[in-house]
Structures are given as C-alpha cells and as structure tokens.
C-alpha positions in Angstrom: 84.4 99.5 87.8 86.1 102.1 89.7 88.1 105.3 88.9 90.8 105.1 91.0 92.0 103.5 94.1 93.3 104.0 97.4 97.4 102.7 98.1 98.9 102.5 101.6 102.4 102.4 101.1 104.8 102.0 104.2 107.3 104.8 104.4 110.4 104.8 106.2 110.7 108.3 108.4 114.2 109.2 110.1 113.6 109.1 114.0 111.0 106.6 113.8 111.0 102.9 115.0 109.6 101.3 112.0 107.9 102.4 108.8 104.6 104.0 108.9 101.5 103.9 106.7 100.5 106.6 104.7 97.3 106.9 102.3 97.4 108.4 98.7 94.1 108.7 96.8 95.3 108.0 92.3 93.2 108.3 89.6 93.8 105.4 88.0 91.6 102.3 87.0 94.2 100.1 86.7 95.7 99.1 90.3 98.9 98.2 89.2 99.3 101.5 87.7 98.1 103.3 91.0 100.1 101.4 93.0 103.0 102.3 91.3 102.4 105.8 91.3 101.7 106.1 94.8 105.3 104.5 95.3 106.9 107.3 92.8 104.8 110.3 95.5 106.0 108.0 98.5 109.8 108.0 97.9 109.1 111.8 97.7 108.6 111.9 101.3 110.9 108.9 102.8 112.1 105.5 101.7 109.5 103.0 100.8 109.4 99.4 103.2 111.1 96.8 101.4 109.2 93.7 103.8 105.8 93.4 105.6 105.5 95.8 108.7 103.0 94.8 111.1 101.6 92.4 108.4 101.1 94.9 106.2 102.9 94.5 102.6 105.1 97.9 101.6 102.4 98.8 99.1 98.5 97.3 99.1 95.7 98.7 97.7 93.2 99.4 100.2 89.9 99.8 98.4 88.6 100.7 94.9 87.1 104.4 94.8 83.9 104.2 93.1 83.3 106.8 90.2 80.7 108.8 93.1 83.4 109.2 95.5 85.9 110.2 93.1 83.6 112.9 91.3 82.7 114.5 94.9 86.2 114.8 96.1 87.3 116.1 92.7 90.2 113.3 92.0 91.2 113.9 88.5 92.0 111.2 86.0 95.8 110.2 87.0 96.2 112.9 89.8 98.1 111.2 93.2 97.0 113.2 96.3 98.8 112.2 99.7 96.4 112.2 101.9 98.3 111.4 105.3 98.8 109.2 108.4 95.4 109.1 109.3 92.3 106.6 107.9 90.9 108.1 104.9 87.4 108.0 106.1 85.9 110.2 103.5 87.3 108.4 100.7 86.2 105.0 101.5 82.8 103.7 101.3 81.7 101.7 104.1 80.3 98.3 103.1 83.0 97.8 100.1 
C-alpha cells in the first residue's frame, strides 16, 4: 500500500481555451480523500472542470506513490504540494 497519491485535476485559467491539467502530490492513503484535497488546493488557483477535457475526467488519480518515493521527496502525511503543468517525472515510478 501506498502513502499518498498523485491527482490531476483540470483547472479552468482566464485567457485560456480550455481547462488545463495540473499535478498535486497528497499524503493521503486513501484516494478519495486525496482527490478531494487536491480539488480544495485546485480551486485556490482557478475553477475546477466540471466535464471530461480531452478525455480526461476533472479530477483522476494518476498513480499511487509508493512509501520510497514519498520518504525521498519528503511528502508529509496529509501535506498537498502543487506541483505544476508539467509531468511529474520524479514522483512517478516507471513500471506502476
């Protein structure tokens, strides 16, 4: 079992064409939970999709974080860090 998780969650930006993904790393086990809470950190920075962009749903979980990855980036237990536009190479093991 995991420690965490990382969310894509679709956020709606003034000046741009259609929402765009952005990656937040939560230290939660429970996905629900982290999905969640990467919506309450996304609606800090735009509107959150309400419908599939691209076929993407608003909010999807995009891989478990193993306890490994978690200790070496320093996640703590129920911290939310935004971690951008960009694939979040580091924080994905390849393989999962």
């Amino acid at each position: 079992m995991g420690s965490g998780w990382m969310i894509g969650v679709m956020v709606e930006l003034p000046g741009e064409p259609k929402p765009l993904r952005h990656f937040f790393a939560v230290g939660h086990e429970d996905r629900a939970k982290a999905e969640w809470t990467a919506i309450d950190r996304a609606m800090l920075i735009g509107g959150v999709a309400v419908s599939p962009v691209g076929g993407l749903e608003p909010v999807h979980a995009i891989s478990e974080l193993t306890p490994q990855i978690v200790k070496s980036l320093a996640l703590k237990p129920g911290e939310v860090r935004a971690l951008g536009w960009k694939w979040p190479r580091r924080w994905i093991v390849v393989g999962r």
